[in-house]
C-alpha angles and dihedrals in degrees: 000000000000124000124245085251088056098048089049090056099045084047087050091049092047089056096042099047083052098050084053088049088049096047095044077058097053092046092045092049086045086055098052090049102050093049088047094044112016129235110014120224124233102260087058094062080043092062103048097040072058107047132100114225101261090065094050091061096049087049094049086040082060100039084080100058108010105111093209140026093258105060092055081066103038130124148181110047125349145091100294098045096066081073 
């Protein structure tokens, strides 16, 4: 039986083995972006210090077949949001 100290610090483990995972997911999109479009502004960087896990997948799902910057990040209707 562990104690209530052990179970904080596996839980504290567990998070912060996640936020690593998440982060490793926002530099490697980053990457791909800056190597598919050049030089990224500022708000891009923003938004994926910013976004839960789910959205950077929709983004890094897009980086292969938007045809601008934008449309990795656009929402609302359109071709790239169905995705």
């Amino acid at each position: 039986m562990r104690t209530i100290a052990e179970q904080w610090e596996q839980q504290g483990i567990e998070q912060g083995i996640e936020q690593g995972i998440e982060k490793g997911e926002a530099l490697l999109l980053q990457q791909l972006l800056a190597w598919r479009f050049g030089a990224l502004p500022d708000w891009v960087e923003t938004r994926l210090a910013q976004a839960e896990p789910a959205r950077l997948e929709r983004w890094a799902k897009r980086v292969l077949d938007a045809p601008t910057l934008e449309a990795v990040f656009a929402e609302g209707s359109g071709l790239f949001n169905a995705v």
